[in-house]
C-alpha positions as CSV (number, residue, x, y, z in Angstrom):
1,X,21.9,4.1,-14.0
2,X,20.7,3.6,-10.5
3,X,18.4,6.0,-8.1
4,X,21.0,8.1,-7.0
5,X,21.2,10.7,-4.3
6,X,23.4,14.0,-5.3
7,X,24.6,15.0,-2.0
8,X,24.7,12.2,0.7
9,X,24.0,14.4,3.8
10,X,20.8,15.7,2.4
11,X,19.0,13.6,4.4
12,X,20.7,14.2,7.6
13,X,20.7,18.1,6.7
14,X,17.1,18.4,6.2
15,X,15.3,20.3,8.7
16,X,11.3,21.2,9.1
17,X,12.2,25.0,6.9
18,X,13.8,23.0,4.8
19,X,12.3,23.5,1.3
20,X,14.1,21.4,-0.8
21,X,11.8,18.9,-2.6
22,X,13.6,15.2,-2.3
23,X,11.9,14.2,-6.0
24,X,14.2,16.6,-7.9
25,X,17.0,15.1,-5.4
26,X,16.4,11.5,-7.4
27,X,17.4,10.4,-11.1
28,X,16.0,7.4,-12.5
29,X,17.9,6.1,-15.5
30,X,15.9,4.8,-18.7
31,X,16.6,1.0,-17.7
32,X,13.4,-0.4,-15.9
33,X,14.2,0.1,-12.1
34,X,12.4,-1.0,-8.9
35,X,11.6,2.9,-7.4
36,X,10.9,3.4,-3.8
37,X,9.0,5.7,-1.8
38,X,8.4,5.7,1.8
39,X,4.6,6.9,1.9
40,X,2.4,8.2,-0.5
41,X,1.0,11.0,2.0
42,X,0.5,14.6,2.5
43,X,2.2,14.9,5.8
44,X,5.3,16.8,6.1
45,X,7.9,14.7,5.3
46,X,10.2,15.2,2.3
47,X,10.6,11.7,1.4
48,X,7.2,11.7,1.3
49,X,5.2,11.7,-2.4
50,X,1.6,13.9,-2.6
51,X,0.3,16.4,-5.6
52,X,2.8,17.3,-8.3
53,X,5.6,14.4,-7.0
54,X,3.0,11.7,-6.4
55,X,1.8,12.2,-10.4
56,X,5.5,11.7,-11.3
57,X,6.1,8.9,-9.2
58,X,3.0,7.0,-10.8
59,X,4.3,8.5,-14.6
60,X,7.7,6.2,-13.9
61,X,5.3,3.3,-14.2
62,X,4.8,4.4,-18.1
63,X,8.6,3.6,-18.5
64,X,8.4,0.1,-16.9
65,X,9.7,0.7,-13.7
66,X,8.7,-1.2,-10.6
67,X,7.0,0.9,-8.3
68,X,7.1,0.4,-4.4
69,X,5.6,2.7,-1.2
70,X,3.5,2.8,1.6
71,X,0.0,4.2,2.1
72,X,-2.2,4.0,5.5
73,X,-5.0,2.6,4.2
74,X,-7.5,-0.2,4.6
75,X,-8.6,-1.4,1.7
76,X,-8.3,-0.6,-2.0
77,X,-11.0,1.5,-2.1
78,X,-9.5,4.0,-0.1
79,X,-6.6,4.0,-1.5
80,X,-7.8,5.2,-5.0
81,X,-9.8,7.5,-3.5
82,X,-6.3,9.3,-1.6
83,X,-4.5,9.0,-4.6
84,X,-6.2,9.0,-8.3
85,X,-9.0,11.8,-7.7
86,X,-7.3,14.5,-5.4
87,X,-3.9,13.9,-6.9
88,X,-4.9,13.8,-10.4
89,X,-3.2,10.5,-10.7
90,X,-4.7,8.5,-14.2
91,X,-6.4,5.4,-13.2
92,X,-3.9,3.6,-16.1
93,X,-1.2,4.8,-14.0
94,X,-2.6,3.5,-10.6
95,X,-3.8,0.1,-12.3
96,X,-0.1,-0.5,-12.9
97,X,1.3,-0.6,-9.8
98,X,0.6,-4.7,-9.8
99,X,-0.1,-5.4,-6.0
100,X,-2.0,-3.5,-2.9
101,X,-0.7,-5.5,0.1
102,X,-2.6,-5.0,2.9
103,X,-1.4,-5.4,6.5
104,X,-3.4,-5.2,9.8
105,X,-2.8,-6.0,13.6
106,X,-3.9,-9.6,14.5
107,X,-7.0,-8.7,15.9
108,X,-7.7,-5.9,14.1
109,X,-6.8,-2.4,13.8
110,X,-7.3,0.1,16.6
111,X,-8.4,3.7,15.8
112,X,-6.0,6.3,15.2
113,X,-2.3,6.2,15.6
114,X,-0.8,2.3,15.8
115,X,2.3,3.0,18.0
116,X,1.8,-0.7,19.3
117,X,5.0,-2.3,18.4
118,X,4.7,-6.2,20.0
119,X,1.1,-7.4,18.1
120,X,1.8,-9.4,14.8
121,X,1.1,-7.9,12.1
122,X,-0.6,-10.1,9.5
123,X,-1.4,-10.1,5.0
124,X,-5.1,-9.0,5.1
125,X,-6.1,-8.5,1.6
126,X,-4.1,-8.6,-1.5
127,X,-5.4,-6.7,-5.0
128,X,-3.5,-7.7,-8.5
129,X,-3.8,-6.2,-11.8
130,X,-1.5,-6.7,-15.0
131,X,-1.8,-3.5,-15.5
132,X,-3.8,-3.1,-17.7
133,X,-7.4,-4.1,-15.8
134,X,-8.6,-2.7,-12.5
135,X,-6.9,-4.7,-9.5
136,X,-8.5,-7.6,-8.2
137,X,-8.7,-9.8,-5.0
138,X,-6.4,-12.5,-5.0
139,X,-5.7,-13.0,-1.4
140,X,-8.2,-12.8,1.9
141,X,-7.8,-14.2,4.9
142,X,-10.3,-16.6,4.8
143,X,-9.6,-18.2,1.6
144,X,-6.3,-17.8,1.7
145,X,-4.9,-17.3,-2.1
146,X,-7.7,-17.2,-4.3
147,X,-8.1,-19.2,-7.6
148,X,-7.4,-16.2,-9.8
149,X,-4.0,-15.3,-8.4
150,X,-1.0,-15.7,-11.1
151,X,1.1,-18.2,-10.7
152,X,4.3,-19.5,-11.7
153,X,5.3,-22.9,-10.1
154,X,9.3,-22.1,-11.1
155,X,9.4,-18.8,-9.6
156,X,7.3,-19.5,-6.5
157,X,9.8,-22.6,-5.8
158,X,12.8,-20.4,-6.1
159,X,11.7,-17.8,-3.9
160,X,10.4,-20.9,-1.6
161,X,13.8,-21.5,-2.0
162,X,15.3,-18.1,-0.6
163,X,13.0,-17.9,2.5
164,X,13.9,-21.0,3.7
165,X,17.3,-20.3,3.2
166,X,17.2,-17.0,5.1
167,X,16.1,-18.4,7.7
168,X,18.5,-20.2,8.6
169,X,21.6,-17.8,8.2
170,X,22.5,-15.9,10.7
171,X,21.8,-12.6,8.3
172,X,19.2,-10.4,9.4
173,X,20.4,-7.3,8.1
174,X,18.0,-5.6,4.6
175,X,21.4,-5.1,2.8
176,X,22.6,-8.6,3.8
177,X,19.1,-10.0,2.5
178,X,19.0,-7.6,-0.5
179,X,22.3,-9.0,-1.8
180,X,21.6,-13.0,-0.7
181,X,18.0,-11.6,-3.3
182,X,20.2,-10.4,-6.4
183,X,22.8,-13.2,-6.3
């Protein structure tokens, strides 16, 4: 079973009364699946995960799912501290999301709002856990990827393999890359 949507123009129907919560819009089927949100956050937006929705977003992670969102943060630190303590979020449950992925403005990061859409935006940090220890650094930029990062030679040659392919098709589209991915 796949993440489905129940009524197609939910999205576009959605309004700022709207009080229709998107999580009990989504079904996950039992099959491990690859879930995604597009913030973890307690602004407004109902595609957004906070309290009640953001504890059963983490709980898929008990039934082997893959899970994948956004968070405006800068390091790991604050991260756990938006999401374990004030959501009530276990800490086994946030050590099994596998990688934090950090990204920041060449240069730096400004204050406040980013709405600076030409600067390149650049890996800063990268925390791993196998889910069953606390993350660790594997990346920084200074080091580059640290001696304690996993590693599989097959896997990092095949994906090798798909970058330099995409770049050279003309396919720039996600669903176009997404189906060049599960080929």
């Amino acid at each position: 079973m796949e993440l489905t949507q129940h009524n197609d123009s939910f999205l576009k129907d959605l309004s700022d009364d709207d009080e229709r919560d998107l999580p009990s819009e989504v079904a996950v089927g039992a099959e491990p699946h690859c879930v995604l949100c597009n913030e973890l956050s307690d602004h407004r937006p109902p595609t957004y995960l906070w309290d009640q929705d953001l504890r059963d977003f983490f709980a898929l992670s008990q039934h082997s799912h893959q899970l994948v969102s956004n968070v405006h943060a800068d390091d790991l630190d604050e991260v756990e501290a938006k999401i374990v303590t004030p959501n009530s979020v276990p800490t086994e449950q946030f050590c099994a999301v596998n990688l934090f992925i950090f990204i920041c403005l060449e240069g730096g990061n400004p204050e406040g709002r980013v709405r600076d859409t030409t600067t390149r935006r650049l890996v800063n940090r990268i925390y791993y856990s196998d889910g069953s220890q606390p993350h660790e650094s594997v990346y920084n930029p200074d080091d580059g990827l640290l001696t304690n990062a996993p590693r599989t030679a097959a896997l990092e040659a095949d994906l090798r393999g798909f970058l330099e392919a995409a770049l050279v098709t003309e396919e720039r589209s996600i669903e176009g890359l997404r189906r060049r991915f599960l080929e």
